[in-house]
C-alpha positions in Angstrom: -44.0 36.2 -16.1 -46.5 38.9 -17.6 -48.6 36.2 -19.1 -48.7 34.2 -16.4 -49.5 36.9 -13.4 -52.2 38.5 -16.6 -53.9 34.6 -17.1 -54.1 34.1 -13.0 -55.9 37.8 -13.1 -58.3 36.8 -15.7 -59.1 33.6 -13.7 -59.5 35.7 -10.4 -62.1 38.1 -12.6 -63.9 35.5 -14.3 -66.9 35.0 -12.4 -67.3 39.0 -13.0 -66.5 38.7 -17.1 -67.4 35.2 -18.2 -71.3 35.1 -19.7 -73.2 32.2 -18.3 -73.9 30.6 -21.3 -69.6 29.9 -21.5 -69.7 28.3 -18.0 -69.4 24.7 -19.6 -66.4 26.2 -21.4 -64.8 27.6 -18.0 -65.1 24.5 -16.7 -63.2 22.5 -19.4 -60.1 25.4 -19.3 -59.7 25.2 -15.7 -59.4 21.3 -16.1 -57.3 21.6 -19.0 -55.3 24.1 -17.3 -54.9 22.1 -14.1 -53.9 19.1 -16.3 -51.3 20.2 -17.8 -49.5 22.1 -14.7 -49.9 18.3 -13.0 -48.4 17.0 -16.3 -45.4 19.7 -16.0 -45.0 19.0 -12.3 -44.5 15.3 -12.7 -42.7 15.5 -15.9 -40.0 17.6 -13.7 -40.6 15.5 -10.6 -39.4 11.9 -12.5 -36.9 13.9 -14.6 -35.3 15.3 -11.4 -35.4 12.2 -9.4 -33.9 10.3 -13.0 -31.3 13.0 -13.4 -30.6 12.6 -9.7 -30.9 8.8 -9.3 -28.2 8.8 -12.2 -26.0 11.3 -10.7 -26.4 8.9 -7.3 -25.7 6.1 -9.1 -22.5 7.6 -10.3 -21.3 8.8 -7.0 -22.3 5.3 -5.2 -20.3 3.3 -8.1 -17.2 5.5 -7.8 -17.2 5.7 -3.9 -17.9 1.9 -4.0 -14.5 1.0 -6.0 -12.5 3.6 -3.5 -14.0 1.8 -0.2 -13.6 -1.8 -1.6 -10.1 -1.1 -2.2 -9.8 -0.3 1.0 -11.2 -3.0 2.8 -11.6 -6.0 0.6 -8.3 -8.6 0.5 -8.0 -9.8 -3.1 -5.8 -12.7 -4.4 -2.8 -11.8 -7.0 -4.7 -9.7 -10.2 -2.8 -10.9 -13.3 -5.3 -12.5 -15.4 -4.4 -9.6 -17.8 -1.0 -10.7 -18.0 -1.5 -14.5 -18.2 -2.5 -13.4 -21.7 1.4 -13.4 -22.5 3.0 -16.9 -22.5 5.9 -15.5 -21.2 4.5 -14.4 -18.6 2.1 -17.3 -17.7 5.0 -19.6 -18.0 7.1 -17.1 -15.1 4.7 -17.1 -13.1 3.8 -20.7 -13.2 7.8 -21.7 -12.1 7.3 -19.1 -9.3 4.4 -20.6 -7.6 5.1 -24.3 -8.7 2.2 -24.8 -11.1 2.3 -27.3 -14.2 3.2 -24.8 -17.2 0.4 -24.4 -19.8 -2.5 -25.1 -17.1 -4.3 -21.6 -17.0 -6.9 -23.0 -15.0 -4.7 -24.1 -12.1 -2.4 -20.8 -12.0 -5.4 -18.8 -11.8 -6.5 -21.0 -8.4 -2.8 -20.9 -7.2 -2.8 -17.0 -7.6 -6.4 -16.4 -6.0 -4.8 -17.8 -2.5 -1.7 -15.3 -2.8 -2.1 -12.1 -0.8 -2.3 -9.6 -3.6 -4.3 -6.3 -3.4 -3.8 -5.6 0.7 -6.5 -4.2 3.2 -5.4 -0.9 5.0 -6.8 1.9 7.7 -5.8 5.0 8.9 -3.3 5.1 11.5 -1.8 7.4 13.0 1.4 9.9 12.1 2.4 6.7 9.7 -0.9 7.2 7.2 -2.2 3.9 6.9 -1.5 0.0 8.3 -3.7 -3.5 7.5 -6.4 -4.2 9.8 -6.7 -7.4 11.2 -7.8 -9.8 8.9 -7.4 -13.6 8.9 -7.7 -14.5 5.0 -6.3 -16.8 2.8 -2.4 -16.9 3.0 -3.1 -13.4 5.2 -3.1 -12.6 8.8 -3.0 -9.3 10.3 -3.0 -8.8 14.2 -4.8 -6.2 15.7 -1.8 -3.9 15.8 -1.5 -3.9 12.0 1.3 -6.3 12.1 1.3 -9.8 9.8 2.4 -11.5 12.3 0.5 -14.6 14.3 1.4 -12.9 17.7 -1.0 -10.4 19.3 0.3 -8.7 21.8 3.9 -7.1 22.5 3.7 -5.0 25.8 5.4 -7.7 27.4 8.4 -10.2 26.2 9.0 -13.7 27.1 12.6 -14.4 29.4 15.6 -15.4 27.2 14.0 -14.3 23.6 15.2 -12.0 20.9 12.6 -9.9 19.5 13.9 -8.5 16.0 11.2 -6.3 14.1 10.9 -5.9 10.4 10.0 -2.4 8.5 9.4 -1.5 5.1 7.1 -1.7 2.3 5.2 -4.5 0.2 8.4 -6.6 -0.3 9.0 -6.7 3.7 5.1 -7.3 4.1 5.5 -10.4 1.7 2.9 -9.0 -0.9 3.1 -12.2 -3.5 3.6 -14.7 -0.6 1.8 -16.5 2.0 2.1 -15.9 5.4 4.6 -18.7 6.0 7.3 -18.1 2.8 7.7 -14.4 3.8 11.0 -13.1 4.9 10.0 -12.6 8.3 8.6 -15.9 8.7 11.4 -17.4 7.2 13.9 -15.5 9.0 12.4 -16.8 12.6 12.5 -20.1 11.6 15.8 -19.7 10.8 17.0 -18.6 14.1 15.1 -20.8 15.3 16.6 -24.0 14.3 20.1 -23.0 14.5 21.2 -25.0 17.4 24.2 -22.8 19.0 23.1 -23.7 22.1 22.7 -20.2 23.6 19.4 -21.5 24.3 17.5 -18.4 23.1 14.4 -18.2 21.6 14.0 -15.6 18.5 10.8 -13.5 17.6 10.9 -11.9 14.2 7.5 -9.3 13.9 6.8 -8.2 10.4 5.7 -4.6 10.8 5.8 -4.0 7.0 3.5 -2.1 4.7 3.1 -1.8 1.5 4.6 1.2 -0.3 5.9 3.1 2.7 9.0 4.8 2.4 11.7 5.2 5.2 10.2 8.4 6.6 7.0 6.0 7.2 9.5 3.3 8.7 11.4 6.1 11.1 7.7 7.3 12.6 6.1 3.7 13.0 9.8 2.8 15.0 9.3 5.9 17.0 5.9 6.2 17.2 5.6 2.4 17.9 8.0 0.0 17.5 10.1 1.6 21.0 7.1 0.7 23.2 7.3 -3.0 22.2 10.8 -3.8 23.4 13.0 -4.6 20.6 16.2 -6.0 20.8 17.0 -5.5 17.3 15.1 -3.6 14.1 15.5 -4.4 10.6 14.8 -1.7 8.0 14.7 -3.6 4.4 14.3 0.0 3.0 15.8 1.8 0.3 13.8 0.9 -2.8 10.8 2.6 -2.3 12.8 5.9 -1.4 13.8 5.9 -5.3 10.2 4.5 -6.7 8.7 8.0 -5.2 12.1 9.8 -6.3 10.7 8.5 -10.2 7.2 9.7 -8.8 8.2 13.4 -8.0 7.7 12.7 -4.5 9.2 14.2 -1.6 9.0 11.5 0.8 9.3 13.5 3.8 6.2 15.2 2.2 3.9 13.1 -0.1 0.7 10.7 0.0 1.4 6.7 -0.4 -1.2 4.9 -2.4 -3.4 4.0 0.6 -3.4 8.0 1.0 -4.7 8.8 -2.4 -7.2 6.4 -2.0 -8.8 8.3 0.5 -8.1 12.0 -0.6 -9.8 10.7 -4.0 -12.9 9.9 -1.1 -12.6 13.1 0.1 -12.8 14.8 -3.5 -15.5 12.5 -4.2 -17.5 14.1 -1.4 -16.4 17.5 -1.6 -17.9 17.6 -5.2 -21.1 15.7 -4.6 -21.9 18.5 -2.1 -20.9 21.2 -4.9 -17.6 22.5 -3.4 -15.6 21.2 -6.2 -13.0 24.1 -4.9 -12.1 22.1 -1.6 -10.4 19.4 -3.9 -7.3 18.5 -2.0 -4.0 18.0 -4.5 -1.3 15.8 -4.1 2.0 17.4 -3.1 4.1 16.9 -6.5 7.2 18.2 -7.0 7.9 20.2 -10.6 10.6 17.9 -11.4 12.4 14.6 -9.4 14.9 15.3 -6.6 18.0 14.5 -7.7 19.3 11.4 -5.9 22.0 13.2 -3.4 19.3 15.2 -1.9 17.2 12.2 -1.8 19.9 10.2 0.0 20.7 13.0 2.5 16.9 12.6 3.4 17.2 8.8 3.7 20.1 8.9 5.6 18.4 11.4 8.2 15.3 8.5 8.5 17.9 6.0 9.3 19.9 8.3 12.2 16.5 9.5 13.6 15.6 5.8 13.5 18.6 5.1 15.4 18.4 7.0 17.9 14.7 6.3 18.7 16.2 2.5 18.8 19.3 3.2 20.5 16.8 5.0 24.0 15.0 1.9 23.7 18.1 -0.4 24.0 18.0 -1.8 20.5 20.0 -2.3 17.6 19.4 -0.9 14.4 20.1 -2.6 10.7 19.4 -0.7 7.5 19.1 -3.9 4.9 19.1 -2.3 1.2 16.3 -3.9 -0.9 17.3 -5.4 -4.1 15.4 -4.8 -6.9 15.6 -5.6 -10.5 18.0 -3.2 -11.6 20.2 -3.6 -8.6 20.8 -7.4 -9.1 23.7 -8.9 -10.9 21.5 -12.1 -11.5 21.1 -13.1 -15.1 17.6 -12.1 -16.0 15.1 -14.4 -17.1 12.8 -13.5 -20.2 10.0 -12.0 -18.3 12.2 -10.8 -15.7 13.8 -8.8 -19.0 10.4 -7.2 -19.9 10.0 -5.6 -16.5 13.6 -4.3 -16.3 13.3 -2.7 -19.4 11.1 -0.2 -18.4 13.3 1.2 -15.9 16.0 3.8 -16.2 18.8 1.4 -14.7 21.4 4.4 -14.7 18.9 6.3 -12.7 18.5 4.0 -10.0 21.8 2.7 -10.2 22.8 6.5 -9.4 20.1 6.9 -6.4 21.6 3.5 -5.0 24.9 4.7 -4.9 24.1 7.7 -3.2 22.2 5.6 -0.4 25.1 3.1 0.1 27.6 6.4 0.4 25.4 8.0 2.7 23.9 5.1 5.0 28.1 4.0 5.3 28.9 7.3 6.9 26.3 6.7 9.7 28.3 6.8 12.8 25.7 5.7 15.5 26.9 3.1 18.1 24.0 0.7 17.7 23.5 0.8 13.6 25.0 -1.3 10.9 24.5 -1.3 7.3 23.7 -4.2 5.4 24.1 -3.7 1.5 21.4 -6.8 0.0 20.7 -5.4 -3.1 22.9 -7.3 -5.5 21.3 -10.3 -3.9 20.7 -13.7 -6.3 23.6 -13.3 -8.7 24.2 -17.4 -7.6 20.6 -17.5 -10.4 21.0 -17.2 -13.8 18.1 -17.1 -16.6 17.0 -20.7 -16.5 15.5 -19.2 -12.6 12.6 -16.8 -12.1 12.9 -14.7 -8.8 11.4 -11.2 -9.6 7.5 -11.0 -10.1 7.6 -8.2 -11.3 10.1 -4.6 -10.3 10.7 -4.8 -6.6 8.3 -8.1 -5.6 10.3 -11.5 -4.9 8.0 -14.7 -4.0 9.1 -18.1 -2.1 12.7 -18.6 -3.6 13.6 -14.7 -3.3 12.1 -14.7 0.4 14.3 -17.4 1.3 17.6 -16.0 0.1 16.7 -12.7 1.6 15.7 -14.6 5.1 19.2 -16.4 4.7 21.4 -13.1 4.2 20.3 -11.5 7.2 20.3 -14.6 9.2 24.4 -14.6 8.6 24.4 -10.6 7.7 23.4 -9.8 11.5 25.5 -10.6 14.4 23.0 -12.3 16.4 25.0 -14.1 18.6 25.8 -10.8 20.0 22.7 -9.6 19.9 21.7 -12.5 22.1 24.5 -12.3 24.5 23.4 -8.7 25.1 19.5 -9.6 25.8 21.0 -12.5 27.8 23.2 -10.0 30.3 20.5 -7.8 30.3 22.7 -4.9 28.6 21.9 -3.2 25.1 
């Protein structure tokens, strides 16, 4: 700083001290001088707007991948699995495509609701928005359901709702070979001659737990006049168990996705120290505790039904540990990287504690050694939890004979809960 504040003093003196014969040689050093602070200033100028377009660039490309997962629908994304003939051969007995052509799987799976939409909602985090795409359609209440409006309900019909996560929601399937679909169709065609009409709303999301389920039923689901509401729950409960969730406490995917945008923004405007954490716990709940906290979703859930003059059936999920099918090869590679005596364990506890539930309009309907009829010349599981067409269909036909819908129907019909 001495040199600089002693050079811009000599320049300020100059005319006093410089002989007249050295003007020419003034001239020259001023220029020279000027030249190279305009060099300086646009050397720092481009490096700053480089450094910064760069950092920019970053921030935009990051933020990008957050916000399209958010909002962009995206067909089944497996082509890094298809590389295993296994695999490719599963998949291609799932969703009825000649074996061996690549080309046609990967057109087959582009038109199967995959990676799912979602916005915030509220007190239940996130639901889809509504989106008409492919084999998707959400309504404008977040619901995949062709129906768009609830507040009323037509004279003689049964309106059954459906909760739970991305096997409820039908990720994997098209709008008509989901188990909701399905399950109306079902009802529908049974010709008892009550002369009812059945409505089955699929009010699924994908990775909610049962606390989510109990809040969208409360929050929701009471307003809409249910006659009946279907939890096909239970498996996701034990997925954020294995996650060190609490689920009464804890961020679903969706969530993440948009704390992540908030960290994202918190440290492009340099307060890196906002970061919000996930709530972890040090170590997984051990699967009574867990059960206790199910259980206490399912009797707030059936009480929030019960005021509302509905019925309430908790359906346990079957998965691919809970199954007594006969596995399949690739059904094999995805049940081995579970810890069966874990979950076994955790499903236990639910059955023992969802049993003892005592409330007047609630029954427990155990599905989760569904498809033991299949042995390993059948593919059901896509992968863990996810069951397409087939799997749908058996699950549509259990609670179409599990649930005592003739009752149910005699009740709506007298007007009575």
């Amino acid at each position: 700083m001495q040199d600089i504040r002693r050079g811009k003093s000599m320049i300020g003196r100059s005319e006093r001290w410089w002989p007249a014969s050295g003007a020419s040689s003034r001239a020259g050093f001023e220029i020279a001088f000027s030249v190279i602070v305009a060099v300086v200033m646009a050397a720092c100028t481009v490096g700053g707007f480089v450094i910064g377009r760069k950092t920019a660039d970053n921030y935009v490309r990051r933020v990008g991948l957050l916000i399209d997962d958010a909002n962009v629908p995206k067909g089944m994304d497996v082509t890094h699995y298809l590389d295993d003939p296994v695999t490719a051969q599963a998949l291609a007995k799932v969703y009825d495509v000649p074996t061996g052509d690549r080309a046609a799987l990967l057109s087959r799976l582009s038109q199967i609701p995959g990676a799912v939409p979602y916005r915030p909602a509220p007190f239940v985090g996130h639901l889809a928005p509504q989106i008409s795409w492919r084999g998707l359609h959400v309504n404008a209440a977040g619901f995949r359901d062709e129906r768009e409006d609830y507040a009323t309900k037509p004279d003689r019909t049964v309106r059954a709702f459906i909760t739970g996560g991305s096997t409820a929601f039908g990720v994997g399937s098209v709008q008509k070979m989901t188990i909701a679909y399905q399950l109306e169709r079902l009802l529908n065609s049974d010709v008892s001659g009550n002369g009812m009409q059945y409505q089955v709303v699929n009010t699924a999301f994908p990775a909610w737990a049962s606390t989510q389920e109990k809040l969208l039923i409360q929050q929701y689901l009471v307003d809409m006049h249910p006659d009946v509401i279907i939890m096909f729950s239970g498996n996701n409960d034990v997925h954020w168990l294995h996650n060190k969730m609490n689920i009464n406490h804890f961020y679903t995917y969706a969530d993440q996705n948009y704390v992540q945008l908030l960290n994202e923004l918190y440290a492009a405007s340099g307060h890196s120290e906002w970061r919000i954490e996930t709530p972890t716990l040090r170590s997984a709940m051990e699967c009574r505790d867990l059960a206790k906290l199910t259980a206490r979703n399912v009797e707030e859930s059936a009480f929030a039904a019960n005021r509302a003059g509905a019925r309430l059936i908790f359906a346990l999920q079957p998965n691919i540990v809970s199954t007594p099918k006969t596995l399949t090869a690739h059904e094999q590679q995805w049940f081995q990287k579970l810890d069966k005596s874990r979950w076994d364990s955790c499903y236990e506890s639910i059955r023992e504690q969802l049993q003892a539930i005592a409330a007047p309009n609630y029954a427990f309907l155990d599905l989760s050694r569904s498809f033991g009829e299949f042995g390993a010349d059948t593919e059901v599981f896509i992968d863990y939890f996810h069951f397409a067409d087939l799997g749908n269909r058996v699950i549509a036909q259990a609670l179409e004979h599990g649930v005592d819908w003739l009752s149910i129907a005699e009740s709506v019909s007298a007007g009575t809960p």
